[in-house]
C-alpha positions in Angstrom: 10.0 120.1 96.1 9.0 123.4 94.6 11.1 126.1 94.4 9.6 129.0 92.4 6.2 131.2 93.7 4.4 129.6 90.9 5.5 125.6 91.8 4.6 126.6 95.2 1.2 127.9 94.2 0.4 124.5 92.0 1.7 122.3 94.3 -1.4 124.1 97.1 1.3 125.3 99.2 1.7 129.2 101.2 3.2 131.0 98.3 4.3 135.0 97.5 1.6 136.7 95.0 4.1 139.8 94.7 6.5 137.8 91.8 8.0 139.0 88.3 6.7 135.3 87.3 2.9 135.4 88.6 3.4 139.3 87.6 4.0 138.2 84.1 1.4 135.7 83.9 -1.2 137.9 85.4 -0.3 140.6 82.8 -0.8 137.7 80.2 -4.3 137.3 81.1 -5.5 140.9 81.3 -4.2 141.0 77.7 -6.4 137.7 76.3 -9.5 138.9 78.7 -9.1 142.6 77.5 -9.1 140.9 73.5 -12.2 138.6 74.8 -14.0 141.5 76.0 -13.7 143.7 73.0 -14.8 141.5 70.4 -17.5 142.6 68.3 -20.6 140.2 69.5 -20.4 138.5 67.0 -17.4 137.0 67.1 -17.2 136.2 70.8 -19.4 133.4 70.8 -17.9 130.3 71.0 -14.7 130.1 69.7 -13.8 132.9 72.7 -10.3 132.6 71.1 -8.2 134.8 73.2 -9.4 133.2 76.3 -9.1 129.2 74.8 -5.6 130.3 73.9 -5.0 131.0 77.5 -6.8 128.5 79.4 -5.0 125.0 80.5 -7.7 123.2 78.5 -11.2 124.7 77.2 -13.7 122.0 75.1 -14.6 124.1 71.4 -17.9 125.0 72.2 -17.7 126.8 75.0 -19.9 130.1 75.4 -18.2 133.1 77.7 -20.3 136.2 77.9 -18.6 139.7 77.9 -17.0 140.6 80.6 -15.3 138.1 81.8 -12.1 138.2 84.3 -9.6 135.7 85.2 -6.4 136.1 87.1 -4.0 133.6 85.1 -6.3 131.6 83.2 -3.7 128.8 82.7 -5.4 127.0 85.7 -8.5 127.0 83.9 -10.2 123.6 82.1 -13.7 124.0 80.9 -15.9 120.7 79.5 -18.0 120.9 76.7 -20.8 123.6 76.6 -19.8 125.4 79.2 -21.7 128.8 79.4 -20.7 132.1 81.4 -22.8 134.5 81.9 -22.2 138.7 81.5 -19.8 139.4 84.4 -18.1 136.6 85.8 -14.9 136.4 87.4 -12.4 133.1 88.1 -9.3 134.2 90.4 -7.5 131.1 89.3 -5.0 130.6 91.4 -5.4 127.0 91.9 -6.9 125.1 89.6 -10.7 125.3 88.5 -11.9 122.4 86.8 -16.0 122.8 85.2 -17.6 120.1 83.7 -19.8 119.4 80.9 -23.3 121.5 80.3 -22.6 123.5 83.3 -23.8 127.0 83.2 -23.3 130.1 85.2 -25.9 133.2 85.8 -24.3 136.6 85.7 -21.5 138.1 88.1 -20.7 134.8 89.2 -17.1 134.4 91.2 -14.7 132.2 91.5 -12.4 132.5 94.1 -8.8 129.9 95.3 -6.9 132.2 96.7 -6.7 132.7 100.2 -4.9 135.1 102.2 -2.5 134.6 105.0 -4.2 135.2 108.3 -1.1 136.5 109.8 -1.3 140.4 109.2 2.2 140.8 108.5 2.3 137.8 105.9 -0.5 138.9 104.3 0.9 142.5 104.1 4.0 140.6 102.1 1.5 138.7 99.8 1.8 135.3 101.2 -1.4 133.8 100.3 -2.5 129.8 99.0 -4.5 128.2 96.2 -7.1 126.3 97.0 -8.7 124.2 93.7 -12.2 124.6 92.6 -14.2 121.6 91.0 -17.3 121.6 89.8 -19.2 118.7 87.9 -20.9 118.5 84.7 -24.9 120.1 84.5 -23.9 121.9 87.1 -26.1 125.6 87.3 -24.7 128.2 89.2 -27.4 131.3 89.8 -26.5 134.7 89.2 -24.3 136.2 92.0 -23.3 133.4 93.6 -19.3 133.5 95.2 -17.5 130.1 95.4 -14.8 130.0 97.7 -11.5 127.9 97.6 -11.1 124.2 98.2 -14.9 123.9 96.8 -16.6 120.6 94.9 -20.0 120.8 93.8 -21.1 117.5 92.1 -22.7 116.7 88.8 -26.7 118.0 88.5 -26.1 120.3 91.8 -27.9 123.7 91.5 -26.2 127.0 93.2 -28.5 129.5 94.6 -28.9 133.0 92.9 -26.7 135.3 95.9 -25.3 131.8 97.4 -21.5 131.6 99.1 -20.6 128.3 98.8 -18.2 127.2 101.3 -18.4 124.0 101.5 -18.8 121.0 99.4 -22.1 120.3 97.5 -23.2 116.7 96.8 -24.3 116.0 93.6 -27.8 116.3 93.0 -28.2 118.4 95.8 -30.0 122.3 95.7 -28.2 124.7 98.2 -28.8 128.7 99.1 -28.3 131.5 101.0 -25.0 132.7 103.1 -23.2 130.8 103.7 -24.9 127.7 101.0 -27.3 125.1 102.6 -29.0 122.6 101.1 -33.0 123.0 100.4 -35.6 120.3 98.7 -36.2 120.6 95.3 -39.8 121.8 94.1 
């Protein structure tokens, strides 16, 4: 049974945000994103070392654009050739897992957590972690906001502006708000 705010959050249950531990952690990532962020160009590129050094598991030829945000980052595994656009954001509070080949268009956002509905909880930080998984070739267009407890399956194709809410099958095309599927061209 989990006992700390952070075994609580990995383990998907109603957790406290407002901890010394997350606190800690959090800190930990503004430090390797602030490093990833002010790299010369030139040595951003793949290697994004600050960032690999702080995610759970990252494949060596991933490609992260400047900026880039993530909350903890240790809840974050990247296949190979994953590419981020300039701008995007992964509140990783549960785990986000991306797959092979996938690429994201600019300012796109990740988001698990999910706050308490109950004012006065929510007030106290009492939020939970949904996970995030998305498949390999996946392509994300610019913009788009993925929401908590989200799959999106191998080949799928996100939108430009899309909020995905729901699961997307693999294959499938979906847009708008919130994401519905289209037929491909």
């Amino acid at each position: 049974m989990p006992v700390s705010e952070r075994e609580k959050m990995a383990a998907g249950e109603w957790y406290c945000c407002l901890d010394a531990e997350l606190d800690r952690l959090r800190q930990q990532a503004r430090v390797a994103v602030h490093a990833h962020n002010t790299l010369p160009p030139d040595e951003r590129g793949a290697a994004a070392p600050a960032l690999r050094a702080l995610f759970a598991q990252a494949a060596p030829d991933i490609f992260i654009e400047a900026p880039f945000h993530c909350s903890y980052g240790i809840n974050i595994i990247l296949g190979e050739r994953v590419y981020f656009n300039a701008g995007c954001t992964i509140l990783d509070s549960g785990r986000v897992t991306i797959g092979d080949r996938s690429m994201f268009g600019p300012g796109v956002q990740i988001y698990c957590a999910e706050h308490h509905m109950d004012l006065p909880l929510r007030g106290a930080g009492i939020e939970i972690a949904r996970p995030v998984t998305i498949g390999s070739d996946v392509w994300i267009g610019g913009g788009a906001i993925i929401l908590g407890g989200v799959a999106i399956g191998d080949g799928a194709i996100v939108g430009a502006g899309a909020v995905v809410t729901k699961d997307v099958p693999a294959g499938a095309t979906v847009v708008g708000n919130p994401a519905r599927p289209i037929s491909r061209l």
